[in-house]
N, C-alpha and C positions, 0 to 999 in steps of 0.2 A: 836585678834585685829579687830577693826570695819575695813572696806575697807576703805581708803582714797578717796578726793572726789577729780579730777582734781584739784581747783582751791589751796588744801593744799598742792597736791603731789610735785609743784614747793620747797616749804619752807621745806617740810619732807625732802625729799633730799637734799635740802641745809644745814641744820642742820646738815650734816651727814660726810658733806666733810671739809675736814682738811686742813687748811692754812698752810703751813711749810713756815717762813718768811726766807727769803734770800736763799731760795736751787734750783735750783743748784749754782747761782752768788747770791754775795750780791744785793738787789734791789728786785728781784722777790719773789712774793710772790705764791708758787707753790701749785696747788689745787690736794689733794692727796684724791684719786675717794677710794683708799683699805677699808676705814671705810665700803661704801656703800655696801662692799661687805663680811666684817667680822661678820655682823649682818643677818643670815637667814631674818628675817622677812622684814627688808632696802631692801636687793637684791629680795626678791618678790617682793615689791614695785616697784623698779629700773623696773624690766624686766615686772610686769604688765603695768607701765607707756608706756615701747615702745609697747608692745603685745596690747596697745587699740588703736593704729596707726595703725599697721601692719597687724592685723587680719583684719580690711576694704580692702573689694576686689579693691579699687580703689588705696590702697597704697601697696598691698600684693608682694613680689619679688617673682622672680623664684628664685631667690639666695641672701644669704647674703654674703659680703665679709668685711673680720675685717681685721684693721691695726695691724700690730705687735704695740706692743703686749698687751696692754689693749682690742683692740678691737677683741682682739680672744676670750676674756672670755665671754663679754656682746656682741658677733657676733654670734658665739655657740649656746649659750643660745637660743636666738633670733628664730637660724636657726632652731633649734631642737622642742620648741616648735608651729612653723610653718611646722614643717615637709619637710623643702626645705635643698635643701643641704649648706653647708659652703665654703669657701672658705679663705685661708690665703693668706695675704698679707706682705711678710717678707721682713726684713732689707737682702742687698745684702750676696750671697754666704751661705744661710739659707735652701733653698729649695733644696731638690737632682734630679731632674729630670729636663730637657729641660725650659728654662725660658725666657718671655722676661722681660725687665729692664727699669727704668725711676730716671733718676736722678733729684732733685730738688734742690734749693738752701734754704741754713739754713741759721741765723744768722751771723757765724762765718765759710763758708765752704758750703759742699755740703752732700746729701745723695742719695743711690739707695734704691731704694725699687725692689722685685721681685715678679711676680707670674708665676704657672706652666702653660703653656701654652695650655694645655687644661681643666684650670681649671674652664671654660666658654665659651660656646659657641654665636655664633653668636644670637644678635636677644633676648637673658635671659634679663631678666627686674632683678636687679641687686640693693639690696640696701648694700649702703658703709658704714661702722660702724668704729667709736674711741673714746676712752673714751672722749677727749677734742679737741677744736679747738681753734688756737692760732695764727696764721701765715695763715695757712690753707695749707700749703706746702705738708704736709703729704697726705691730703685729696685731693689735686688736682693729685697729681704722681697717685696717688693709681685709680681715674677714667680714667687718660690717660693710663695705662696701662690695665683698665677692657675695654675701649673704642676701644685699638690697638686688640680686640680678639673680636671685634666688637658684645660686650655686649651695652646694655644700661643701665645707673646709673643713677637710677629713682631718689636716693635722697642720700644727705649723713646724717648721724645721728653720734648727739653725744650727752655725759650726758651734759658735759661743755659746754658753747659759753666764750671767752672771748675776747667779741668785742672791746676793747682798740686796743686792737692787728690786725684789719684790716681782719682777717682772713675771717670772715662768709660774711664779706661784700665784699670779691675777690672773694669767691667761687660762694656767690648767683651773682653779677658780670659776672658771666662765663657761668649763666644759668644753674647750681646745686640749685637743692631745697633744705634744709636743715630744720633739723628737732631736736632741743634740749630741754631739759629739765632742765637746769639750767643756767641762765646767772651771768657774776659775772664783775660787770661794772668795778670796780676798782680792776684789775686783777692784 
């Protein structure tokens, strides 16, 4: 297959993610990223799209850190073919060593997120990865707690934006840059 050219790679990837109408509630309509990644040639794509961001020394991390748990596959990736180390970012009581914790508010309720507390040092230029942004709740806990290990979270990155939902425009709001590859207005 020829290389894709930026201006297609938004619509190739879009093509690729799956609508599942009413899951988890009736009403939403849930964008499932697994196609992108059940297709070798889609996920070269996928992870060439972030790898023409991230190889520029001006947006390069010392670290990548993924959210549980999509953003551990497309964070991995990422980190691996940069050669910088990874970092998880887990739903409470996930991680077995030493941790600090950040709880955020969900629709219905609350969550923690954890990471190990020497999973970043002071001062690491620190790019945030999840498959989708939605709320953006996820992605702000997951900086305040790289921030409390007094990293810096150059950017956060994700495949989805689904700006209905308020989310990209709270996090970029808060002075997070933000870096997606597919928007889906009518989320």
């Amino acid at each position: 297959m020829n290389p894709i050219t930026p201006p297609d790679t938004h619509q190739y990837l879009r093509q690729h993610i799956r609508t599942v109408p009413d899951w988890p509630a009736p009403g939403v309509a849930f964008r499932d990223i697994t196609p992108l990644l059940q297709d070798p040639e889609v996920f070269r794509v996928l992870i060439e799209a972030f790898m023409q961001r991230y190889r520029q020394a001006e947006h390069r991390p010392d670290v990548v850190a993924g959210l549980d748990a999509r953003g551990f596959i497309i964070g991995s990736v990422i980190a691996h073919q940069l050669g910088v180390g990874f970092v998880p970012i887990r739903k409470k009581g996930k991680l077995p060593y030493t941790t600090v914790s950040e709880t955020y508010e969900l629709e219905y309720g609350s969550a923690t997120v954890e990471l190990h507390t020497d999973a970043v040092r002071p001062g690491q230029r620190v790019l945030l990865i999840d498959d989708l942004i939605a709320t953006g709740g996820t992605m702000m806990a997951g900086r305040r707690l790289l921030e409390k290990l007094g990293a810096e979270v150059t950017e956060g990155a994700a495949i989805v934006d689904l700006p209905e939902l308020g989310g990209s425009a709270r996090l970029r709001a808060s002075g997070l840059r933000l870096y997606t590859l597919v928007d889906f207005e009518d989320h």
